[in-house]
Structure formats: structure tokens, C-alpha cells
N, C-alpha and C positions, 0 to 999 in steps of 0.2 A: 190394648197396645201390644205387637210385636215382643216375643221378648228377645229379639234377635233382629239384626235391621238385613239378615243375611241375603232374605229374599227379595227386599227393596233393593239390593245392589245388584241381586242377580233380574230384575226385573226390568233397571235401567243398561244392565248392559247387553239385553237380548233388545229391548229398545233400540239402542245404539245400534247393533249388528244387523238387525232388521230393515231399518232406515237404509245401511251403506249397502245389502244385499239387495232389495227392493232398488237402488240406482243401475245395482252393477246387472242384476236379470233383467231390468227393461231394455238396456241399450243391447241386449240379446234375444231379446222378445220372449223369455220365459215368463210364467208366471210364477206366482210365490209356490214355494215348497218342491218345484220342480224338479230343482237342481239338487236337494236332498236325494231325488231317486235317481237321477244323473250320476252324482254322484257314488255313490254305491254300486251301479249297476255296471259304469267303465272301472270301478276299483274291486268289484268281486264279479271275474267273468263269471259267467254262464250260473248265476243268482236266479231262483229260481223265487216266484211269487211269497212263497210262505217263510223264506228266508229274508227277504227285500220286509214286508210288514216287522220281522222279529227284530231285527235291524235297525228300522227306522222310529221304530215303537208306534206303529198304526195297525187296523185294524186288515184284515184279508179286501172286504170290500175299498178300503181306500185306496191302497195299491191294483185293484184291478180297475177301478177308475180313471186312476192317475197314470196307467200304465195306456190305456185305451184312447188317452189324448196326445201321449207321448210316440205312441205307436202311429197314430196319424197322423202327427209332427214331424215325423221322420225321423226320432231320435233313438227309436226303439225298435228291436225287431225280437217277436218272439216264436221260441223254440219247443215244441214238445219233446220231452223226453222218451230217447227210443224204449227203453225199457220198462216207462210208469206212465200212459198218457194221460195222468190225471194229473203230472207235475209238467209245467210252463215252464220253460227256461228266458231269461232276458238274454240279449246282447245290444250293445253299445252299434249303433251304427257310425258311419265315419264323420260323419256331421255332430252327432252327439257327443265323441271323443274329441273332434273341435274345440267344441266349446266350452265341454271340459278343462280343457286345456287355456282355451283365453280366461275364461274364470279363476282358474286356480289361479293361474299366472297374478291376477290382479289381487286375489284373495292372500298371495302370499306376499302380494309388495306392498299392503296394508296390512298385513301381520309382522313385518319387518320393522316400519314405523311405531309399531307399539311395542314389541318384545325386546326391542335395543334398550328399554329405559330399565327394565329388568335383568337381575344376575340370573347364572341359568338356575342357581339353588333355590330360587324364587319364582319362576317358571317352573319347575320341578317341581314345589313346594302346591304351587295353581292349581296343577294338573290331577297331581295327587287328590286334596280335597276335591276337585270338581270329580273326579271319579268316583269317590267315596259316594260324595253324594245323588250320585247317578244311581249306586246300588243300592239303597236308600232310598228312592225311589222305587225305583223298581219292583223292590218289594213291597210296598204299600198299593201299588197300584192293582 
């Protein structure tokens, strides 16, 4: 037995977000984990491959895969750097920052409806441990 139920809460509530992210990426035609590098890529311009893996905690080949679907999706465009041409730069195309934008837009009026029942010392309090134990992580891995 668990001696902690911490990770059974945190299991049902990446369940949950799973489920309503999986609804909100098909009616945009992405696939799962997409918008993880969607994300990232229109919030850190000109993110380059080995920074996008550091980031999202994957491996170099997963990002060059994910980026090579995304790139023929038309979400991505990418850049060699003038100075090191063995570093790729991302940019966001305008289609990508779209939908970006319709995403987020949804992701935060479902984040509205949850964080209102919460004081913000209690959201502060969330955020805190969920970071803790990101690095925590981290280091184990």
C-alpha cells in the first residue's frame, strides 16, 4: 500500500486534464502532446531543439520527430542558426500562433471555472508544492 494517496490524486487529475485536452486538440486537429510543443515554441521565440526537449522533459529524438510533423503541419518553421549550424531554431508560424491562441483562450475559461472555488493563498499554496515536487522529480530521473 501507498503510504501517501499523493500520487493517486495526482494521477486522477492528469486523467481529468487529459480527457478535456484530448476534446479541446481534436476539434483543432492536433494530436496528443502537440500542443505541449505548440506551446513552448509560440511562448519562447526562437527555442531552439535542445532547449524545446530541456523544457518539456523529453528526449532530443522526440522533439525532432514531433517537430518534423509539426513542420509539415504548417505549424512550424525551422531556422538554422547563423552562427552554430548544428543548432535549429523553432518559430511559431501564423497558423500555429492561432491556435495557440484559440487553445489557450479555452484552457483559461476552464481554468476560471476551477480556480474561483479557491482563495488565491490556496492556489499559491497548489502551485508551490506542485513545483517542489517537479524538482523532486527531476532529480530522480
Amino acid at each position: 500500500m501507498l503510504q501517501s494517496n499523493i500520487f493517486r490524486e495526482i494521477d486522477n487529475l492528469s486523467k481529468h486534464i487529459n480527457i478535456i485536452y484530448e476534446k479541446i486538440f481534436k476539434k483543432y486537429g492536433l494530436q496528443r502532446g502537440q500542443f505541449a510543443f505548440i506551446t513552448r515554441i509560440v511562448e519562447n521565440k526562437n527555442i531552439n531543439l535542445k532547449q524545446l526537449a530541456q523544457n518539456i522533459r523529453v528526449d532530443k529524438a522526440t522533439v525532432t520527430k514531433a517537430m518534423q510533423k509539426l513542420e509539415e503541419s504548417g505549424y512550424v518553421i525551422k531556422k538554422i542558426d547563423q552562427t552554430d549550424n548544428r543548432i535549429i531554431h523553432l518559430l511559431p508560424t501564423e497558423k500555429c500562433t492561432r491556435i495557440y491562441t484559440c487553445i489557450i483562450q479555452e484552457k483559461n475559461q476552464l481554468l476560471s471555472s476551477i480556480i474561483n472555488k479557491f482563495t488565491s493563498e490556496e492556489l499559491e499554496l497548489y502551485i508551490s508544492i506542485t513545483r517542489d515536487i517537479n524538482i523532486c522529480l527531476d532529480k530522480i530521473r
